[in-house]
SEVO-529263 format. One record per residue (C-alpha): y, z, x; residue number from 1. Coordinates in steps of 0.001 Angstrom, whole numbers, plus 500000, padded with zeros to 6 digits. Layout:
<marmars>
       py       pz       px     n
        Y        Z        X   NUM
...
</marmars>
This chain:
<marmars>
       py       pz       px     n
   366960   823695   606777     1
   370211   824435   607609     2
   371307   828439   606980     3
   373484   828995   604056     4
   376410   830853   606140     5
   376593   827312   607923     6
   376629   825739   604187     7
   379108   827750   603102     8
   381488   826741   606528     9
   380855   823521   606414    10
   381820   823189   602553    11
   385103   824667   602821    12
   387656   824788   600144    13
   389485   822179   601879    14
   386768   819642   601847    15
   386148   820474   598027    16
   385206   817796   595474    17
   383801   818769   592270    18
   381774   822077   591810    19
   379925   822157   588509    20
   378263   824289   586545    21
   375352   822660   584534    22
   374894   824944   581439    23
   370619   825088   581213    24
   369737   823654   584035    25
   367707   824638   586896    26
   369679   826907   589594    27
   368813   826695   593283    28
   369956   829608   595080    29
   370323   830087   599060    30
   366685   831424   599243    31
   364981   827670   597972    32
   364209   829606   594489    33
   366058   829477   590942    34
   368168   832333   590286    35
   366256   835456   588981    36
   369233   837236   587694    37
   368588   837677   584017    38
   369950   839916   581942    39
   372750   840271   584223    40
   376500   841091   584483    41
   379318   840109   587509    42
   381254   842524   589784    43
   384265   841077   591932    44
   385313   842809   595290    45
   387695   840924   597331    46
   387355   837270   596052    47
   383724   837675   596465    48
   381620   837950   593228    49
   378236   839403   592919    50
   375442   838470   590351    51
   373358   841302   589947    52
   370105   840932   587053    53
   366844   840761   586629    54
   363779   839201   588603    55
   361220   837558   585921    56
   358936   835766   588768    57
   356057   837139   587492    58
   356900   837541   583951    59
   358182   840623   581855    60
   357464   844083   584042    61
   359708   845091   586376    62
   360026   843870   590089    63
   363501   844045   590813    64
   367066   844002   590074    65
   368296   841499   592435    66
   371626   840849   593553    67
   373536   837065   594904    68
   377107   836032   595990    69
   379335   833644   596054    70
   383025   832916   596279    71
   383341   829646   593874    72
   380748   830772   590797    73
   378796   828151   591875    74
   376664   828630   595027    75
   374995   831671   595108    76
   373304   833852   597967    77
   370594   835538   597771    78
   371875   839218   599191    79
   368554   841350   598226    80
   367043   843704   595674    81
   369096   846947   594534    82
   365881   848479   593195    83
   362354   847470   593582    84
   358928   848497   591898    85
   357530   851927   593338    86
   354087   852890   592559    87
   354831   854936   589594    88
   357235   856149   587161    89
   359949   854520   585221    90
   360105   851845   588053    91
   356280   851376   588461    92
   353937   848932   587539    93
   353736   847496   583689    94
   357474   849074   583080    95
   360146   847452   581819    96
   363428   847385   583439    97
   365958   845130   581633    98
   369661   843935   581745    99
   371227   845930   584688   100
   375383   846078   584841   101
   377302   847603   588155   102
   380873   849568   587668   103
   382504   851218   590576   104
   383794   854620   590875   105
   387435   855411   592311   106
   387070   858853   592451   107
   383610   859068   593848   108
   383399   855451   596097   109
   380391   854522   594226   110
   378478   852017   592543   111
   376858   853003   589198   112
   373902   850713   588331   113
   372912   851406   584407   114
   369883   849587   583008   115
   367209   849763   579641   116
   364338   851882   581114   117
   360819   851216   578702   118
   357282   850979   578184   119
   355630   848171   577245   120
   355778   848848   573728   121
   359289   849243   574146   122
   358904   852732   572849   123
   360746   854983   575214   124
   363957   853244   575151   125
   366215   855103   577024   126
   368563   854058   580181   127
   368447   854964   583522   128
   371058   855500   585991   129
   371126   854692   589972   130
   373663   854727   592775   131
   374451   853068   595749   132
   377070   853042   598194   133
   377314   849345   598477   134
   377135   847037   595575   135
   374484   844686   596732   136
   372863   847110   599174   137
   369953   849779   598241   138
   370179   852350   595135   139
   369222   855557   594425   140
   367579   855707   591139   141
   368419   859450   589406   142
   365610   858779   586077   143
   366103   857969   582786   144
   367066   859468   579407   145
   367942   858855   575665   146
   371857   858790   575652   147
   373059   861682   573232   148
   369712   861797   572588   149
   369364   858471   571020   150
   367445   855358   571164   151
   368829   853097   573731   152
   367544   849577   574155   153
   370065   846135   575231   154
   372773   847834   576941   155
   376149   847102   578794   156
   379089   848759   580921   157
   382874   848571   580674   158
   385313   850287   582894   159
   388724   850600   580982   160
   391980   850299   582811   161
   392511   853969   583328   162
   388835   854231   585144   163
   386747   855365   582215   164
   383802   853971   582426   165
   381400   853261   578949   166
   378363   852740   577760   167
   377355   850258   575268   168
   374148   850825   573868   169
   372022   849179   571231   170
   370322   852073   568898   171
   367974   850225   566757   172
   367812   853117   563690   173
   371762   853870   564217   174
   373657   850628   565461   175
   375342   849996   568352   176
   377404   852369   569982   177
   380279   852612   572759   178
   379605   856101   574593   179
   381881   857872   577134   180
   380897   858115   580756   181
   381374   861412   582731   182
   383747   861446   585486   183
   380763   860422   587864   184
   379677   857642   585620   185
   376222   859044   585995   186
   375965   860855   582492   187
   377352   860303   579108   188
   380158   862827   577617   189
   380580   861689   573664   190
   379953   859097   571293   191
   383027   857274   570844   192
   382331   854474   568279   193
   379737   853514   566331   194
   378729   849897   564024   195
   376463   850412   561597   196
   375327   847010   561839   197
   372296   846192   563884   198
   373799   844483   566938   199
   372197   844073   570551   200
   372874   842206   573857   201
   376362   843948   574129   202
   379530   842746   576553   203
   383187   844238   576215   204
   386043   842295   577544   205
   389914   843462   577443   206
   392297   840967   577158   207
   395819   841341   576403   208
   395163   845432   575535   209
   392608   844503   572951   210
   389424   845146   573174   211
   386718   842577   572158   212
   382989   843637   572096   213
   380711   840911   572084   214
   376915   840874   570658   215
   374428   839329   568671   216
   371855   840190   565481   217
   368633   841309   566478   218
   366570   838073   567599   219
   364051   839612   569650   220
   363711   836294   572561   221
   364734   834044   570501   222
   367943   833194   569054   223
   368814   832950   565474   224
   370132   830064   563752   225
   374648   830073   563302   226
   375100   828747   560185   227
   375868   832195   558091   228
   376805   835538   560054   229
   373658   837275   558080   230
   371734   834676   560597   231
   374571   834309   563402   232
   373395   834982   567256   233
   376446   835799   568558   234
   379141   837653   567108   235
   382087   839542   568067   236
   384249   842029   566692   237
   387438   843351   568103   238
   390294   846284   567860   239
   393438   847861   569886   240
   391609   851429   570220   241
   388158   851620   571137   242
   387205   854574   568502   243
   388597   852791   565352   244
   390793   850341   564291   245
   387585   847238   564745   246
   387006   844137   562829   247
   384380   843008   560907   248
   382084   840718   563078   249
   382770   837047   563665   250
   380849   834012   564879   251
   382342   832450   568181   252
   380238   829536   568766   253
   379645   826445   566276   254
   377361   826517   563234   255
   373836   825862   563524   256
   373953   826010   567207   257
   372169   828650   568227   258
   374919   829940   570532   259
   373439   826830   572396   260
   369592   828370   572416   261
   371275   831341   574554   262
   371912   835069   574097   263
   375132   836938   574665   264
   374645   838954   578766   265
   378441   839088   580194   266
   381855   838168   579177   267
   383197   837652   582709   268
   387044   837018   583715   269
   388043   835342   586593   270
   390952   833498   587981   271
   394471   833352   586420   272
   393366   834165   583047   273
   389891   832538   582450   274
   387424   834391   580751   275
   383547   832927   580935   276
   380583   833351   578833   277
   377527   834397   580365   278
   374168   834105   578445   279
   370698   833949   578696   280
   368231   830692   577230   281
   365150   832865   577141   282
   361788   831185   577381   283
   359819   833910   576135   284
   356083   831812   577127   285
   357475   831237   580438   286
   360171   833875   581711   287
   360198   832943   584908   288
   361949   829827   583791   289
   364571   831114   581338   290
   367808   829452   582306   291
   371312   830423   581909   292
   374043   829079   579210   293
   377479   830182   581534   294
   380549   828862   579495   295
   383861   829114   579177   296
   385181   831489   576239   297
   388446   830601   574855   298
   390154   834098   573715   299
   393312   833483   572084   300
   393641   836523   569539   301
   391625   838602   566744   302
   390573   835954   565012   303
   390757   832686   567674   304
   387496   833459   570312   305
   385803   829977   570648   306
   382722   828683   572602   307
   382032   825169   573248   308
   378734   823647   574684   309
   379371   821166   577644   310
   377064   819326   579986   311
   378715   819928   583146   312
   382228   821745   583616   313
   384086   822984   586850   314
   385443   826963   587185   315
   388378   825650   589401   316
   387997   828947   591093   317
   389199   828206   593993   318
   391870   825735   593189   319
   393223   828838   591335   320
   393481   826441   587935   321
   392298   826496   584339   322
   388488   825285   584132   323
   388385   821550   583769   324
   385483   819134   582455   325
   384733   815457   581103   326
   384015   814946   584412   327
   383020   811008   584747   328
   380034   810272   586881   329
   378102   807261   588047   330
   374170   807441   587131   331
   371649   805976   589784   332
   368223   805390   588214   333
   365588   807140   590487   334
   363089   804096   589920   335
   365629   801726   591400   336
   365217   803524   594686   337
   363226   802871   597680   338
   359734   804728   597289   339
   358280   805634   600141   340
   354275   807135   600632   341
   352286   807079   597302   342
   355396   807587   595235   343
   356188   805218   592453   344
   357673   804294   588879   345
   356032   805966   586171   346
   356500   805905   582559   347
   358967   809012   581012   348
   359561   808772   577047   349
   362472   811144   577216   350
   363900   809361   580644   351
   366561   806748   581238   352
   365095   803580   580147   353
   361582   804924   579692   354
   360612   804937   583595   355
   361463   807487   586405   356
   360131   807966   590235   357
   356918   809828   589999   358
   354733   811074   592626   359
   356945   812581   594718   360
   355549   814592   597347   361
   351893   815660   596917   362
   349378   814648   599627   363
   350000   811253   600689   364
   354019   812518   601123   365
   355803   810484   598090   366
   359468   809966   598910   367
   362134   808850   596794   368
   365353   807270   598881   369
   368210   806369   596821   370
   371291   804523   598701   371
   374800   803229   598378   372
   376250   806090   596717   373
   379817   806061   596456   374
   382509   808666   595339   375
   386257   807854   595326   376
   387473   811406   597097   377
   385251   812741   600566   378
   384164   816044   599845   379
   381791   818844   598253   380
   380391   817842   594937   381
   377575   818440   592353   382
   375147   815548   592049   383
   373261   816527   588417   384
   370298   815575   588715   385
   367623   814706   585385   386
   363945   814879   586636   387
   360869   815818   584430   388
   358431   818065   585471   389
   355294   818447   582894   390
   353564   821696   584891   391
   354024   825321   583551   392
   355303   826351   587235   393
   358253   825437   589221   394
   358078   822215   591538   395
   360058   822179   594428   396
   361571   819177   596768   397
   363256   818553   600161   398
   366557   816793   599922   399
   368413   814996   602591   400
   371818   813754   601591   401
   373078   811629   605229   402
   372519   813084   608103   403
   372291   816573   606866   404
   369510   818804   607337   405
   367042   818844   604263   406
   367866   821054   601541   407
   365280   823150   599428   408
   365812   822571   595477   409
   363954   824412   592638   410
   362946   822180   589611   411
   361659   824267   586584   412
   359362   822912   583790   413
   361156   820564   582243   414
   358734   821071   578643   415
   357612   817843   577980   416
   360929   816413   578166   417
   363634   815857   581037   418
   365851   818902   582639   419
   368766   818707   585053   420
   368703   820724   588427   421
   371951   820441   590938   422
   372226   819813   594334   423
   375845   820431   596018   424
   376795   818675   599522   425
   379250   816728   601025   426
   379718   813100   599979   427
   381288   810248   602312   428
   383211   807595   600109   429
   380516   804840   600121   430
   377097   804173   601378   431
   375606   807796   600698   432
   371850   807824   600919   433
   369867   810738   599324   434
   366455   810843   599502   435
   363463   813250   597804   436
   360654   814810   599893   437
   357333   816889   598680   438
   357481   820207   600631   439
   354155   821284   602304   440
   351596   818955   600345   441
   352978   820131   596849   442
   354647   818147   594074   443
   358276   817330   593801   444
   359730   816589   590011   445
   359508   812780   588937   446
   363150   811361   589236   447
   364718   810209   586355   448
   368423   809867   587528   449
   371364   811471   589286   450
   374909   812012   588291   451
   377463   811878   590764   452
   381204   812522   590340   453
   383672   809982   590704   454
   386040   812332   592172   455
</marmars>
């Protein structure tokens, strides 16, 4: 397969399309595997941003806190792993390491890693506190503690204009808090505000010189219904001063949603005044497989924050422009293409028309090859693509777009129904051919049917 560096040159801004992000969907990474950054929060260095969260592979104890990056918000490399499981103590086996967040120190040059530190039983909740001297290189973890002596559990970081750095910290008995870093951002100086409502999953945002704290009610995996803010997901309150002066909480996304079956992980800005939402769909049977909800946020005042779902949109991060979607597409039915090997059309309740391409991959090498794909504008685009995969563990396939060299893709349980997964590559004009191979003998999704931008 070709390298990602080689990817990345060959998909140059200049040659750019359409790059989308597909809200839920399965996320292929440069490694061949979906993203395992849950949890997680975004630091930007230099027009490079990196992804830093947690690693569910094998379910809910810690393995690592692993870090991509990318330069659009849409393809991500897989750097490496900040901290990994030792052989005992807070990062040993059956602990639980959860939402990690990154700030930098000026005065010390610096990274501060902050993360939940627990037990199974989630009953030591405290944070701990590691360093490095690159952001996505190795960290040296300093141990854990109960901030101000206090329960700790979901917990974020904001760095304020004038370098402070704060915690925010979810105390179950207390509420949530905002405490004061030390000049080191290793240790915590004062308690600076505190809700007295029960609030976790904490991210702060400044926009404007107001702060806006984002959150959501205690949910446990699964997110509460939006109708009424006794039983909102995610809220947010907001003030001028962080140690007085906030608002009562407020729901940002639309009633009975759910927050779109996602909880609240990052408030990220980016561009020319963009701000995105970054949350978590937690699959709490399967965690592996918990996707991501990343949105943009409309913040407009006190009282105007506003969250939309979409199916697809575009950052326009490198066009330097405002976010963009209702992106039209043509749909190609993955029956209607050539099978090759022991693949063929299979019945799919959930799928366009009832029927996708099944057996794809597997022993007898099913292949799926879909021509005559056309796109009005030459260039690096998203094809969405809807498959079905009815196993509890991830399928994988080889896909060859031209005369490119095959591409690994990751293709999560789709749950009984249908799922979308991306693939991004260059497009010609008119007669594209993709086609889907099995990858060592093992099973690639059944194809239902791809999406692919007109421009």
């Amino acid at each position: 397969m070709l390298p990602y560096s080689a990817l990345l040159l060959l998909f140059s801004p200049l040659t750019q399309a359409s790059l989308q992000i597909i809200p839920g969907g399965t996320w292929t990474a440069s490694d061949g595997r979906h993203i395992q950054a849950h949890g997680a929060g975004i630091i930007a260095e230099n027009g490079t941003y990196y992804l830093i969260g947690e690693d569910k592979t094998d379910g809910t104890p810690f393995q690592n806190v692993n870090c991509y990056s990318s330069t659009d918000l849409v393809r991500w490399e897989y750097v490496g792993a900040l901290l990994s499981r030792t052989s005992s103590g807070d990062l040993g086996p059956d602990r639980i390491v959860e939402r990690p967040k990154v700030i930098y120190n000026d005065e010390t040059k610096k990274y501060a890693l902050w993360m939940h530190i627990d037990s199974r039983d989630y009953g030591d909740a405290k944070v701990g506190v590691a360093t490095g001297d690159s952001v996505c290189g190795k960290y040296e973890y300093h141990g854990s503690f109960r901030p101000l002596g206090f329960q700790s559990r979901d917990m974020g970081l904001f760095k304020d204009d004038d370098g402070s750095g704060y915690l925010l910290t979810e105390d179950r008995q207390n509420g949530l808090r905002i405490d004061k870093l030390d000049p080191t951002y290793t240790k915590v100086e004062s308690n600076v505000y505190t809700w007295s409502e029960k609030i976790e999953s904490p991210a702060m945002v400044k926009v404007d010189g107001r702060y806006y704290m984002f959150g959501s009610h205690l949910t446990g995996w699964d997110p509460n219904d939006n109708v009424t803010l006794s039983h909102s997901c995610s809220v947010y309150s907001t003030s001028a001063s962080l140690s007085s002066g906030w608002s009562p909480w407020r729901e940002f996304a639309d009633d009975g949603s759910n927050t779109y079956a996602s909880q609240t992980t990052f408030i990220l800005p980016y561009g020319d005044g963009n701000y995105m939402y970054l949350g978590d769909r937690w699959r709490s049977d399967n965690l592996h497989s918990s996707t991501y909800i990343w949105l943009p946020i409309s913040i407009r005042g006190p009282t105007s924050v506003s969250l939309k779902n979409k199916i697809n949109w575009v950052p326009n991060l490198l066009e330097g422009g405002t976010w963009t979607e209702g992106i039209t597409e043509t749909g190609y039915e993955g029956e209607a293409g050539q099978a090759g090997g022991a693949a063929r059309t299979v019945s799919c309740s959930d799928c366009s028309g009832g029927r996708a391409m099944g057996y794809v991959g597997g022993p007898d090498n099913g292949s799926v090859t879909i021509s005559g794909i056309t796109t009005e504008k030459a260039g690096v685009t998203t094809v969405r693509i809807r498959y079905a995969n009815g196993d509890s563990s991830t399928r994988y396939a080889n896909v060859r777009v031209n005369d490119q060299a095959p591409v690994k893709l990751a293709f999560l349980p789709s749950r009984g129904g249908t799922s979308s997964s991306t693939l991004v590559t260059h497009l010609e004009t008119a007669d594209n051919v993709i086609v889907f191979e099995g990858i060592d003998g093992g099973w690639g999704p059944d194809i239902d049917k791809l999406f692919v931008p007109v421009e």
